[in-house]
C-alpha positions, 0 to 999 in steps of 0.5 A: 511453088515446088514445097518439097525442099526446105531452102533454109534447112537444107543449107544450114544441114550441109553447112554441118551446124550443130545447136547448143543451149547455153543456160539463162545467166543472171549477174549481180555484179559488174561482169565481163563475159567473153564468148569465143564465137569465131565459128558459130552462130548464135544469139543472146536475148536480155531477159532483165537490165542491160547488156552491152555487146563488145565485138572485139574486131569492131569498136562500136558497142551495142547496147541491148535492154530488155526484150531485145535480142541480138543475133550473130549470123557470122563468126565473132569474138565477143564480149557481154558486158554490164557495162559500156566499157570493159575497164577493170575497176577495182573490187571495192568500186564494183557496181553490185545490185540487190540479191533479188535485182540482178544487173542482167539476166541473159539467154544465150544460144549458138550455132556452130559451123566448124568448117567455113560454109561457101554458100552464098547465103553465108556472106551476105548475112550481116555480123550482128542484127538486133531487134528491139522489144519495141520492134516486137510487139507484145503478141509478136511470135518471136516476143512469145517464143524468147519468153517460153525460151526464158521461162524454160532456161530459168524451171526445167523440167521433163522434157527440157531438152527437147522443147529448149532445142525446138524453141531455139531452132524456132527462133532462129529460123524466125530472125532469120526470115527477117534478116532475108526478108530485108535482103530480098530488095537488093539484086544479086543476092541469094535472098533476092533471088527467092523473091523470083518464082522462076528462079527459085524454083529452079534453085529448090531444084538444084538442092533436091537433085544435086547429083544430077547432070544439070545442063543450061536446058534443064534449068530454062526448061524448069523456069519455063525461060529460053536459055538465054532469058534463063542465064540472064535472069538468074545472074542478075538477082543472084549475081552469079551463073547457074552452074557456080551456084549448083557448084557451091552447094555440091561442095557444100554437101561435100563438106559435110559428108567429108565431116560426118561419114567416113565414105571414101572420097570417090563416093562422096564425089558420086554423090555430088554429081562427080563422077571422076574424083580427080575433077571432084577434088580439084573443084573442092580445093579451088572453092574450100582452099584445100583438097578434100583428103586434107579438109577431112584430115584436118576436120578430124584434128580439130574435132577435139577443141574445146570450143567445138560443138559435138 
């Protein structure tokens, strides 16, 4: 297996993610926390008590106890709760705990991506995935990793930043793997096909070469296939043609170099594998759903929210 390219990285590199860590929050008293998460990723772990996840698009509420940690691999308002319900009580009825007690202790950290990604690893993710402490084990990396997370939060100290950053990034990845790991028994998903040594070399070389001039050939010959056993196999456990694939990760990377350079557009199509701009943009507005001089126009409108990570 090609270990020159980091599937994973690569795509959440290009997807324009950007990490922040929130600070460890402990409350004493019945609270409602809201987080505006319509374009991020991210996940809270329960250090202590109880929390409840109220996801505004759903009615179901996940409830998480100490040890558990809940990721939130697409987009989603919601709101973390010391209780089941979000009604108001009034002050006098609020439920408080001992100062030394809290009612909750919370890790939370997030991934932003400001621009909808059009990988497909993206849509298959489900909106949230829990994992409890009972699933863990006490010597289970990531039990270990959220503990340092904690710890770190709770007493920074020289080096804070890096070590929380790493830890974050560490667990993520971690979640992530698992979340894919089930994934990869149903056909036609982007997790499936990494279980086919074939076709997923051949996707590693997609992503280390996007720019070059694949033809069906090519791709055969690097899986070792006829051409049509090739484009057959690849459909089958990924759902989709070769050549789709290979155009969903050039706009991918467009997207970002759109975002983050200010590279003329005909450069940037050159570097995807476009040599004429005019074909570049008519693909990027058919799998983006806007021009690429609109998308950019608009990334840099909206560079200024609040809510959007720098």
């Amino acid at each position: 297996m090609n270990q020159g390219i980091d599937l994973l990285s690569d795509i959440l590199k290009n997807s324009g993610m950007k990490r922040r860590i929130l600070s460890q929050r402990s409350f004493r008293t019945e609270t409602h926390l809201p987080f505006p998460c319509g374009k991020s990723l991210g996940f809270h772990i329960v250090v202590q008590g109880k929390a409840y996840l109220h996801a505004l698009d759903k009615k179901e509420v996940i409830e998480l106890s100490a040890g558990d940690i809940a990721l939130m691999p697409r987009g989603s308002d919601h709101i973390v709760s010391t209780e089941p319900t979000l009604k108001t009580r009034a002050k006098s009825q609020r439920r408080s705990s001992p100062a030394s007690v809290p009612l909750l202790t919370l890790v939370s950290g997030a991934y932003q991506f400001w621009n909808t990604p059009v990988h497909p690893f993206f849509a298959e993710l489900p909106t949230w995935y829990v994992m409890r402490a009972s699933e863990l084990g006490r010597f289970d990396r990531l039990a270990i990793l959220t503990s340092l997370l904690a710890d770190e939060v709770e007493k920074p100290d020289v080096g804070s930043q890096t070590i929380t950053e790493s830890l974050l990034d560490m667990i993520f990845s971690l979640i992530v793997r698992r979340i894919l790991e089930t994934k990869m028994s149903k056909p036609k998903t982007w997790g499936h096909a990494l279980r086919d040594p074939q076709i997923r070399l051949v996707i590693e070389k997609m992503h280390a070469d996007i720019a070059r001039d694949w033809s069906i050939d090519d791709f055969a010959n690097a899986a070792g296939l006829s051409r049509s056993a090739f484009a057959q196999r690849f459909k089958d456990v990924l759902g989709e043609t070769p050549h789709k694939y290979l155009t969903a990760i050039r706009i991918q990377k467009a997207m970002e170099l759109l975002s983050s350079t200010n590279e003329k557009i005909e450069v940037i199509a050159e570097s995807v594998g476009y040599h004429d701009a005019f074909g570049f943009s008519k693909v990027f507005k058919k799998v983006a759903g806007v021009p690429p001089k609109v998308f950019r126009n608009r990334d840099r409108t909206e560079s200024d929210s609040k809510f959007r990570f720098l």
